[in-house]
VEXDREN-2710 file (C-alpha; in Angstrom, 1 decimal):
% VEXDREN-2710
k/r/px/py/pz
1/UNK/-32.0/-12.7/89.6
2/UNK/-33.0/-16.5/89.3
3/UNK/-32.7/-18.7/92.5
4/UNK/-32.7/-22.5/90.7
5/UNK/-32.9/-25.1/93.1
6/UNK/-33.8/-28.0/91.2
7/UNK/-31.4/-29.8/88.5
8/UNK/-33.2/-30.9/85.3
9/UNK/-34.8/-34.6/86.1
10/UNK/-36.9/-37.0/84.7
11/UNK/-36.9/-37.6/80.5
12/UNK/-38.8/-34.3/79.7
13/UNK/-36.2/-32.0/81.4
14/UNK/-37.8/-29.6/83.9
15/UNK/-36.3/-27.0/86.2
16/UNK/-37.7/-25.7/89.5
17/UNK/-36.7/-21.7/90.2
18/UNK/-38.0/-19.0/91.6
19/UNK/-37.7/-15.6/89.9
20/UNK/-38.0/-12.2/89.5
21/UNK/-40.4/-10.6/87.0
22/UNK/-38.9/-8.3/84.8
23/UNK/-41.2/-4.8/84.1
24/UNK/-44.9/-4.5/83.9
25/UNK/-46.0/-5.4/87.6
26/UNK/-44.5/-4.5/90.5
27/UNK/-46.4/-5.3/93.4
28/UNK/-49.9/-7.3/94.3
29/UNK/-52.1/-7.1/96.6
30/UNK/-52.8/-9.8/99.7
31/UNK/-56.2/-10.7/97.5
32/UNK/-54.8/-11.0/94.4
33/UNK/-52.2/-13.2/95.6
34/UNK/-54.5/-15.2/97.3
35/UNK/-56.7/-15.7/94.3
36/UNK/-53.9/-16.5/91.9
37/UNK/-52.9/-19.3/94.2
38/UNK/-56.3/-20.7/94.1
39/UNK/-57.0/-20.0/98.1
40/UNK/-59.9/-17.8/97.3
41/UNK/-62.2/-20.7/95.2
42/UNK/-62.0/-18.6/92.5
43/UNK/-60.5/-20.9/89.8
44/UNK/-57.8/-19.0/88.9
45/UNK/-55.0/-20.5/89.8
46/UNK/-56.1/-23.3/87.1
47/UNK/-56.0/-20.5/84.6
48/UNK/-52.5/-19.4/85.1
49/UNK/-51.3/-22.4/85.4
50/UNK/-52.2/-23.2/82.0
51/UNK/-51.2/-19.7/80.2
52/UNK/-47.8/-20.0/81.9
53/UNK/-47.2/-23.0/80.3
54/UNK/-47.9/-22.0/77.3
55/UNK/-45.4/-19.5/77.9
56/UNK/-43.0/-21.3/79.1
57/UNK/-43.1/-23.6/75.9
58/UNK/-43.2/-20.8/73.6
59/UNK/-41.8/-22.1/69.9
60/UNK/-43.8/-25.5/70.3
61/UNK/-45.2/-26.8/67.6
62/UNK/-48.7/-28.3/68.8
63/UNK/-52.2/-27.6/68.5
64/UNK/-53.3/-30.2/71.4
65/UNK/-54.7/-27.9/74.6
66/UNK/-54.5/-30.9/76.8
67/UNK/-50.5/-32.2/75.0
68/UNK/-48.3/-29.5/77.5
69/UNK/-50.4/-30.0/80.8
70/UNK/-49.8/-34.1/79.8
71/UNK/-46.2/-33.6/78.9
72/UNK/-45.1/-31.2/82.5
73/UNK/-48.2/-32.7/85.0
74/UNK/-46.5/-31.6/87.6
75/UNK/-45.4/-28.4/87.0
76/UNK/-46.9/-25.6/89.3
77/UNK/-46.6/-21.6/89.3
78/UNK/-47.3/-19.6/92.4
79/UNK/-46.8/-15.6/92.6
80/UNK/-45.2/-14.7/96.0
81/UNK/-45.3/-10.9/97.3
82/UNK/-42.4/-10.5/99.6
83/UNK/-40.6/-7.7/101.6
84/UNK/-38.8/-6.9/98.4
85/UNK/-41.1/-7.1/95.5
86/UNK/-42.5/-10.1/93.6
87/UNK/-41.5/-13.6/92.9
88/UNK/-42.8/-16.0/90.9
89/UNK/-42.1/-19.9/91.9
90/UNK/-41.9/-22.3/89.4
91/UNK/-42.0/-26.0/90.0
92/UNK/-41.1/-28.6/87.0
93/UNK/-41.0/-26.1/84.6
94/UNK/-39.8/-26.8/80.8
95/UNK/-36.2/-26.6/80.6
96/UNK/-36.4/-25.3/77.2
97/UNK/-37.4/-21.9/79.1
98/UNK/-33.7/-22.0/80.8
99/UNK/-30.5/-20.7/79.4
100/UNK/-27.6/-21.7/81.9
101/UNK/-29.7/-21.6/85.1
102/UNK/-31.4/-18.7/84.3
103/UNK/-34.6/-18.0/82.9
104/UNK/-34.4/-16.7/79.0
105/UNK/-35.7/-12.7/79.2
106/UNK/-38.5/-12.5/77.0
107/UNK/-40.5/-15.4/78.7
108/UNK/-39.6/-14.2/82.0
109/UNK/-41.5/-10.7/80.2
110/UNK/-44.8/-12.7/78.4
111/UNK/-45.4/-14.6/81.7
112/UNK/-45.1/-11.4/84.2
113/UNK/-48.1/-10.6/81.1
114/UNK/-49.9/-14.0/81.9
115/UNK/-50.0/-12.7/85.6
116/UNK/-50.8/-9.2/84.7
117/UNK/-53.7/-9.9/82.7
118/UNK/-55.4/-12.5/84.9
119/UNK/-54.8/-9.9/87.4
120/UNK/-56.6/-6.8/86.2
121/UNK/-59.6/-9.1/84.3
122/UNK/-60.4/-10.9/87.8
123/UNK/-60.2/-8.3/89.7
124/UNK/-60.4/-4.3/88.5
125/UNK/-63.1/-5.3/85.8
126/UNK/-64.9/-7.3/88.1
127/UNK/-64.7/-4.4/90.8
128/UNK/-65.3/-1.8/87.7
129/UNK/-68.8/-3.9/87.6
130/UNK/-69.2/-3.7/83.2
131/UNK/-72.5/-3.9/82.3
132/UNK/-72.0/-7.4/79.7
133/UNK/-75.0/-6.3/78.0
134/UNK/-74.1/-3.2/76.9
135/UNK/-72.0/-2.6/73.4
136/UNK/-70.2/1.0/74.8
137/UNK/-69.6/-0.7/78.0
138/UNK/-68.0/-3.7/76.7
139/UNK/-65.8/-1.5/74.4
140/UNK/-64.5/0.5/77.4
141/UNK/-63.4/-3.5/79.2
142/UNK/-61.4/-3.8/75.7
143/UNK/-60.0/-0.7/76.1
144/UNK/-59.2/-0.9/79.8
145/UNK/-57.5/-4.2/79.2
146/UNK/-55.1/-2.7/76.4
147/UNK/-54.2/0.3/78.4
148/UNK/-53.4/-1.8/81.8
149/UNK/-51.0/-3.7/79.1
150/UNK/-49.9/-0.8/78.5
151/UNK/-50.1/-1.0/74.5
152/UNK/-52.0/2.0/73.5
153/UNK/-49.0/4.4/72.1
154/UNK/-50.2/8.0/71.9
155/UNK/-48.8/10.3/69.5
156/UNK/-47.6/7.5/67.0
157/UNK/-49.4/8.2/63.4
158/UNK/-51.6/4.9/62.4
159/UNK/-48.6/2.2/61.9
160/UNK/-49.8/-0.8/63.2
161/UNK/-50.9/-3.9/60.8
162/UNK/-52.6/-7.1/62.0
163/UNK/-51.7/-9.6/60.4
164/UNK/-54.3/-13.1/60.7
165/UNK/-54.2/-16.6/59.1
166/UNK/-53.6/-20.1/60.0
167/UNK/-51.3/-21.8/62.5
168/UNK/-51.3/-24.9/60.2
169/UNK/-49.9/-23.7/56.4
170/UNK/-47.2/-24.6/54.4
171/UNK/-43.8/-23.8/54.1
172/UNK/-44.6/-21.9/50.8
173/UNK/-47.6/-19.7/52.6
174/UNK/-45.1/-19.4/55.4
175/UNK/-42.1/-17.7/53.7
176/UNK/-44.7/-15.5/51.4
177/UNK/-45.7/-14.2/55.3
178/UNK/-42.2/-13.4/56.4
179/UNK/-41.8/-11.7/53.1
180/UNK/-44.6/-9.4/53.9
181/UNK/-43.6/-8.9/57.1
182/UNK/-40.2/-7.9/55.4
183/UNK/-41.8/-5.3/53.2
184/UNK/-44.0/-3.8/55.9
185/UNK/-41.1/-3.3/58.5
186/UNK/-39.2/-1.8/56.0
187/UNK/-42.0/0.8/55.1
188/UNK/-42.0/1.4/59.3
189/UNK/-44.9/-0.7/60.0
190/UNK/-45.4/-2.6/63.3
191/UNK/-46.9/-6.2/63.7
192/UNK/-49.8/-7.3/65.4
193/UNK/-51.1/-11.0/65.0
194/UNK/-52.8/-13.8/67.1
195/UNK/-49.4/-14.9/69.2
196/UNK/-48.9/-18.5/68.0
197/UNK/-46.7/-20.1/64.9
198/UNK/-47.3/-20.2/61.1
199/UNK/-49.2/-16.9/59.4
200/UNK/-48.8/-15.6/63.1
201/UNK/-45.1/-15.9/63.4
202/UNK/-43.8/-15.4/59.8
203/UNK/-44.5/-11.5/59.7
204/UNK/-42.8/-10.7/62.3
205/UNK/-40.2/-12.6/62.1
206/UNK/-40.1/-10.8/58.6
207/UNK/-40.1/-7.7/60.3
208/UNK/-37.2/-8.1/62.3
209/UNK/-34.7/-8.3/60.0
210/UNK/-36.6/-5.4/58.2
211/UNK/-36.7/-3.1/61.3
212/UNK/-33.3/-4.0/62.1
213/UNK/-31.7/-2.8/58.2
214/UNK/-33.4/0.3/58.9
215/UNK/-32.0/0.7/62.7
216/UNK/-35.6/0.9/63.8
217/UNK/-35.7/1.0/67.7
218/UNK/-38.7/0.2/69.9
219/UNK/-40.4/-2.0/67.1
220/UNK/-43.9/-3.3/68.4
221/UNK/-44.2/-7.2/68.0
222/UNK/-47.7/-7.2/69.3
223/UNK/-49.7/-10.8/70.4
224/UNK/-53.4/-10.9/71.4
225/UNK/-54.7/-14.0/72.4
226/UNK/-57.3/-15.3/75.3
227/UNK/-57.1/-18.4/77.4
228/UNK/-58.9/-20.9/75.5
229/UNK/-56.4/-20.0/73.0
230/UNK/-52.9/-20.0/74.0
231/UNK/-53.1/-23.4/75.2
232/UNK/-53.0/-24.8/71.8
233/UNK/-51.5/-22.0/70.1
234/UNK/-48.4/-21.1/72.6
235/UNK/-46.4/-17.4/72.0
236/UNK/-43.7/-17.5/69.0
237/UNK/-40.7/-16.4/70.9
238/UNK/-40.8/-12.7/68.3
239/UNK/-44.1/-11.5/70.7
240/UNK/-42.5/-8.5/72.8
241/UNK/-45.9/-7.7/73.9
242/UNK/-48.3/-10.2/75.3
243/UNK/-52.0/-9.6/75.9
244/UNK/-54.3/-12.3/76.7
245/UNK/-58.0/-11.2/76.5
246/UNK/-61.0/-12.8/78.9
247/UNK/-62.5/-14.3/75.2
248/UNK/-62.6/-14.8/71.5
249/UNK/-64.9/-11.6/71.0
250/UNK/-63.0/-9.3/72.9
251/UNK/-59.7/-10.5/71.4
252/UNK/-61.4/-9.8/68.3
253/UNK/-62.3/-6.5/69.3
254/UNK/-59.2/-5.5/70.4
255/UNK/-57.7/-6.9/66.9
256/UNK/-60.2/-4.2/65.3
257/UNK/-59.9/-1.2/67.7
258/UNK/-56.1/-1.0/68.2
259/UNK/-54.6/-2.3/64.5
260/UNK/-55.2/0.2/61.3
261/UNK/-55.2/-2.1/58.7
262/UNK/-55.5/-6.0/58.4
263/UNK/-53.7/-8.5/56.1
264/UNK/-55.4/-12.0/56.0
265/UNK/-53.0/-14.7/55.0
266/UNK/-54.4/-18.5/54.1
267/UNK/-55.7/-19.9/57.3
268/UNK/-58.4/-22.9/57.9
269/UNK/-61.9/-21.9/60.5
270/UNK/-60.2/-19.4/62.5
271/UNK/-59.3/-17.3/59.9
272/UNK/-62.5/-17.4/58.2
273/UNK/-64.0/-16.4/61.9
274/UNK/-61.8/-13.1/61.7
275/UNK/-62.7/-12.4/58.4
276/UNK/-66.7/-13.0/58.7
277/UNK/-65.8/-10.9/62.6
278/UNK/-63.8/-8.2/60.2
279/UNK/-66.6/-8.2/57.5
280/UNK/-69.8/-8.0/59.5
281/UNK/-68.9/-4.7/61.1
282/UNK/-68.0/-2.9/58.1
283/UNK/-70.7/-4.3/56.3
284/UNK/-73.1/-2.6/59.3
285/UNK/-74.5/0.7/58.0
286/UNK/-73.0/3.4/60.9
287/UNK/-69.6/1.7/59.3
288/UNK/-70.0/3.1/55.6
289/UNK/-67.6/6.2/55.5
290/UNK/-64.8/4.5/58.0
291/UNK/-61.7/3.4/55.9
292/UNK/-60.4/-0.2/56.8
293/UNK/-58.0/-1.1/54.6
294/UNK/-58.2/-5.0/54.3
295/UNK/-55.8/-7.1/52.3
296/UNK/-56.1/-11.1/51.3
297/UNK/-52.7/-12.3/50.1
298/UNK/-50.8/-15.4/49.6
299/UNK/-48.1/-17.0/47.0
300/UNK/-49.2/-18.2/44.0
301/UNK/-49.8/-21.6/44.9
302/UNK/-52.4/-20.2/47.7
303/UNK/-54.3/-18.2/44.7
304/UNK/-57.1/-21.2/44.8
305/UNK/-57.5/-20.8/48.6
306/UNK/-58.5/-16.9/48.4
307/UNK/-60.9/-17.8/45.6
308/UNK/-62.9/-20.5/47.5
309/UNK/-63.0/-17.5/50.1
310/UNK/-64.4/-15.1/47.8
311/UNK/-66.6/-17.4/46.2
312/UNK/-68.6/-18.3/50.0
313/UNK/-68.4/-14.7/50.8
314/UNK/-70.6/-13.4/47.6
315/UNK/-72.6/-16.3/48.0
316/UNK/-73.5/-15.5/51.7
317/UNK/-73.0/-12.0/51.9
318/UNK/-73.9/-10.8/48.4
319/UNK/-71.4/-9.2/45.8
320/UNK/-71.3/-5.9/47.5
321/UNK/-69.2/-7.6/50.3
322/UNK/-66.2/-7.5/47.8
323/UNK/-65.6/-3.8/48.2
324/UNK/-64.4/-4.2/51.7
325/UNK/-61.6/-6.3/50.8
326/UNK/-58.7/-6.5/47.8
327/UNK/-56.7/-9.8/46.7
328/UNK/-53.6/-9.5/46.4
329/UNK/-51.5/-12.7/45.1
330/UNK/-48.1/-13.4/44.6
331/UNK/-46.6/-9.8/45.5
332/UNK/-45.4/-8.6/48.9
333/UNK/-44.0/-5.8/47.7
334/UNK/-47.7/-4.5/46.4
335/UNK/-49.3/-5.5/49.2
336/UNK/-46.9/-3.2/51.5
337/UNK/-47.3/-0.7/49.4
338/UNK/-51.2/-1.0/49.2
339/UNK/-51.4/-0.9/52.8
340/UNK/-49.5/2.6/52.9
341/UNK/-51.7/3.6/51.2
342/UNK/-54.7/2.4/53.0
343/UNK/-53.3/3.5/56.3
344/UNK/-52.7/7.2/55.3
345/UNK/-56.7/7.1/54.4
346/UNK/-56.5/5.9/57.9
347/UNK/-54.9/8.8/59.1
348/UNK/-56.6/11.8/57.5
349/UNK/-60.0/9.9/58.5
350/UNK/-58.3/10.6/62.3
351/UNK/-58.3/13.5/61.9
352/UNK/-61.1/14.6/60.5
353/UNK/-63.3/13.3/63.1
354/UNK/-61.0/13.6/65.6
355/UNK/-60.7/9.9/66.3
356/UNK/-57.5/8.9/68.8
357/UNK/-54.8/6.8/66.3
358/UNK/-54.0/4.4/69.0
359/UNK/-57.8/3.3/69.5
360/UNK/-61.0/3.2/67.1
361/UNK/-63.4/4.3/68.8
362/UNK/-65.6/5.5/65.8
363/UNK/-66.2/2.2/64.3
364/UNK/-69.6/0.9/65.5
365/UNK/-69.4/-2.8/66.8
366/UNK/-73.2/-4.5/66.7
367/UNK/-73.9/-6.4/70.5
368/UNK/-73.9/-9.3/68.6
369/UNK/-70.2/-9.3/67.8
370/UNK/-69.4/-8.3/71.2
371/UNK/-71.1/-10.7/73.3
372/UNK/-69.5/-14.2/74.1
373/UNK/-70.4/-16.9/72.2
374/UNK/-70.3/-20.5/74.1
375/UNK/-70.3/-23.3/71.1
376/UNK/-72.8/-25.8/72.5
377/UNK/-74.6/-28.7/70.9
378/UNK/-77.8/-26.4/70.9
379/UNK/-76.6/-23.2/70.4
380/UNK/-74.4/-24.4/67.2
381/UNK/-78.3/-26.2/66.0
382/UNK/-79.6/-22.4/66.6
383/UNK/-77.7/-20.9/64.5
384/UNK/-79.8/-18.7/61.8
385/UNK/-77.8/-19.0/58.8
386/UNK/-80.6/-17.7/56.3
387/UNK/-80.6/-15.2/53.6
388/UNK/-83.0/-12.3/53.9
389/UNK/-81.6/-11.2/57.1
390/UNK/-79.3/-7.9/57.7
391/UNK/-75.7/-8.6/56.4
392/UNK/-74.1/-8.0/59.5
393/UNK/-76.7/-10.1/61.8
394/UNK/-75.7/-13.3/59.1
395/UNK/-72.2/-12.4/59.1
396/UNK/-72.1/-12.2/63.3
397/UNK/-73.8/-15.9/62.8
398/UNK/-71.7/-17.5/60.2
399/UNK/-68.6/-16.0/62.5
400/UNK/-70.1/-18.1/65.4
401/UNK/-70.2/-21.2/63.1
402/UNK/-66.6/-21.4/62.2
403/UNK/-65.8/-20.3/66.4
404/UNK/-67.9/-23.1/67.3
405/UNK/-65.4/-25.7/65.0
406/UNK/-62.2/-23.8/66.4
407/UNK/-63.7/-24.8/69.7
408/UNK/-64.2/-28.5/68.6
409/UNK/-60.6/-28.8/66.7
410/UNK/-58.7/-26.7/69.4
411/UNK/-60.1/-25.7/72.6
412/UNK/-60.1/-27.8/75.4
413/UNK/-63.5/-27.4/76.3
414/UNK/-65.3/-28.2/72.9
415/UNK/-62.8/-30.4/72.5
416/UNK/-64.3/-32.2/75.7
417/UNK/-68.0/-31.4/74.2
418/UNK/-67.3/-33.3/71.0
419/UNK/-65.9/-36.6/72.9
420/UNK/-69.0/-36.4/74.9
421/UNK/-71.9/-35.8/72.4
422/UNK/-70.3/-35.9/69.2
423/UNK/-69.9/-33.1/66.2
424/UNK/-71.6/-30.1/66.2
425/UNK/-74.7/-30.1/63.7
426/UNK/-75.1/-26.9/61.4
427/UNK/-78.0/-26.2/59.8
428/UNK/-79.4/-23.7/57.4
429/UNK/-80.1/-23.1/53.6
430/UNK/-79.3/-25.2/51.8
431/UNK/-76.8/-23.4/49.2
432/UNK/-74.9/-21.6/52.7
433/UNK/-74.6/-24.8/53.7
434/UNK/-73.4/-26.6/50.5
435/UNK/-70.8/-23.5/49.8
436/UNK/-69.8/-24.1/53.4
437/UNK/-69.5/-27.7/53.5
438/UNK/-67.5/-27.1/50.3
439/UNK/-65.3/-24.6/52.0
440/UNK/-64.7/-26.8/55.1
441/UNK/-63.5/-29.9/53.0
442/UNK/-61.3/-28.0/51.3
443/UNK/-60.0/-26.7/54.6
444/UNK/-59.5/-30.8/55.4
445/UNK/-58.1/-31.9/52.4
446/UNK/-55.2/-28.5/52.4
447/UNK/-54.5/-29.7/56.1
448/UNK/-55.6/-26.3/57.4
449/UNK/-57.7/-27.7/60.5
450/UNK/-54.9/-29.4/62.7
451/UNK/-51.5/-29.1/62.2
452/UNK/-49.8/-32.1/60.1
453/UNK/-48.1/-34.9/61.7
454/UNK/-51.0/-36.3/64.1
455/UNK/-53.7/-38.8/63.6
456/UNK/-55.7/-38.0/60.5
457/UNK/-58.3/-34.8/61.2
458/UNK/-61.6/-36.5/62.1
459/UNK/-64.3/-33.2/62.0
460/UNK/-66.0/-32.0/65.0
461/UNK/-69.3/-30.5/62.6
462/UNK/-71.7/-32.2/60.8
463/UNK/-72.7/-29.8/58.2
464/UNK/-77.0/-30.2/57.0
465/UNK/-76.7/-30.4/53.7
466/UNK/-79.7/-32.1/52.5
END
């Protein structure tokens, strides 16, 4: 039950109400109240405050991570514990989050999520005490983070696809996604995908008209993000399940460990990060035998985009990177049907090693994927993007590369780095770097780095080319 006591005001309509979360969390403790509210010094309440907005402005179409906190500055969330369960106060919150008074059901779910999440990271894994250097012990944070969200589904055969690519395509790509997302959810596939709008929201928005032909119940709508994230990239209002991970590597990881099968669609530097993140592990030798079926697709008009990908892969990674991976243009249908496929390779691979379907365990992910990356000035210079290095350890730093630009373009805190000392510099041979600088202009000049509309895309890298 909502308690509004505020009327819309001012000329971005808010509303002030205090409500009740609906499933998921029931109760707090008097410290974990205390440090959501920011009484403890911990810094969270900063935290919250932004991924509830970004909730609560879910179906915005920005990629600014300062535009929502400019737009409501005085909006305010506070988590009460009272005699009678929970309530979460919101002050000068979007009006676009109200129906009638009352707040719309699926955001009242994603930010009791926001709340949950922050929850359990600051405080179970902290008490847990995670040893950040070590690769099985980072695994197990991933996995204890899914299973407080209560997204690992035992005893469901390998159904899950993630689905990655850009929040900045065009209407073309877009369709081409919901009409995958069509031919999966009629094949009884669910959806994972990064949360946000564009390649992220067009397969499952595919999949519910899909799901819903077949009379499919309890369909699986799934959105991983992480805080530096969601701010620019806020839920699409599809996401029934919201899980926002501590960073970029573990959201990664949790991408790899819980999905069975991944479909890339055209993207700009963050999808190139997942596909690098994707391709380095299962280029790494203890990876050989494990079947990961992985799909590039797009319409026809996209057909250039996945060859400039290719083409930078081979270059950086040698030919033999090309097995990992099949292109797919033009043809949903196919691409559904290759995935079946795939996943029931999946499946018998589950069982032979005895491998849970609901998390991979089995696949071996390198330290150096695992471990947070922090896109400075000096650590984007140190970057060792030479051949004659292992695969995997050139892969792990090309993926840091293109995270150090989605940082710059995106993230608030790059975004501050770049205003204060200017674009990153990357550095390394000199045909990496020419195929990359190649790549990367192409990204500009397809409008695949911000979305359209804004000032024109001035880059936050400075590739060495010379």
């Amino acid at each position: 039950m909502n308690t509004q006591y505020a009327d819309l005001s001012g000329t971005t309509k808010t509303v002030s109400a205090r409500i009740s979360p609906i499933g998921g969390l029931d109760v707090l403790s008097r410290n974990e109240v205390a440090r959501l509210r920011g009484a403890s010094g911990s810094g969270l309440h900063a935290l919250l405050r932004r991924c509830a907005l970004a909730v609560l402005t879910s179906g915005n179409v920005s990629d600014d991570p300062r535009a929502m906190l400019e737009q409501y500055p005085d909006f305010d969330i506070q988590v009460l514990q009272q005699d009678r369960g929970m309530k979460i106060e919101l002050t000068n919150a979007p009006a676009q989050a109200f129906v009638d008074g009352q707040i719309i059901r699926g955001i009242n779910e994603l930010l009791v999520a926001v709340v949950r999440d922050i929850v359990y990271v600051s405080t179970q894994l902290e008490q847990i005490g995670f040893d950040l250097d070590a690769s099985a012990a980072l695994t197990q944070s991933v996995f204890e983070i899914l299973r407080n969200a209560r997204i690992l589904k035992p005893q469901i055969d390998p159904n899950l696809v993630v689905c990655w690519g850009g929040h900045s395509i065009s209407r073309e790509e877009y369709d081409y996604t919901k009409s995958v997302g069509y031919q999966l959810g009629l094949r009884g596939l669910d959806i994972c995908t990064g949360c946000g709008p564009g390649a992220m929201k067009g397969p499952m928005k595919g999949a519910t008209i899909s799901h819903a032909k077949q009379r499919r119940r309890h369909n699986r709508y799934i959105g991983i993000t992480e805080p530096g994230i969601i701010a620019a990239e806020s839920p699409n209002p599809i996401v029934n399940h919201l899980v926002i991970m501590p960073d970029i590597e573990k959201r990664l990881e949790a991408f790899v460990r819980l999905g069975h099968g991944i479909i890339v669609f055209p993207g700009g530097v963050g999808t190139a990060e997942e596909i690098l993140y994707l391709l380095g592990i299962l280029l790494h030798p203890d990876n050989a035998s494990t079947p990961f079926p992985l799909i590039f697709t797009g319409p026809r008009q996209s057909a250039a985009y996945f060859e400039q990908i290719d083409r930078f892969l081979r270059l950086a990674l040698g030919d033999e990177v090309a097995r990992h991976y099949q292109i797919i243009v033009d043809d949903p249908e196919v691409v559904a049907r290759t995935m079946l496929k795939g996943l029931e390779k999946v499946r018998h691979n589950r069982l032979d090693t005895r491998d849970a379907f609901f998390f991979n365990w089995a696949l071996q992910i390198p330290l150096e994927f695992q471990q947070p990356f922090r896109p400075t000035h000096e650590a984007m210079r140190a970057l060792q993007l030479h051949h004659g290095r292992p695969r995997h350890e050139l892969a792990a730093d090309l993926r840091r590369a293109f995270s150090g630009i989605v940082a710059g373009n995106v993230k608030e805190e790059g975004v501050k780095a770049i205003e204060q000392n200017g674009p990153f510099d990357i550095d390394g041979d000199r045909d990496i770097m020419q195929a990359l600088d190649k790549l990367l202009q192409a990204f500009v000049e397809q409008h695949r780095m911000k979305l359209p509309g804004g000032a024109a895309y001035v880059p936050c890298y400075r590739v060495i080319t010379g």
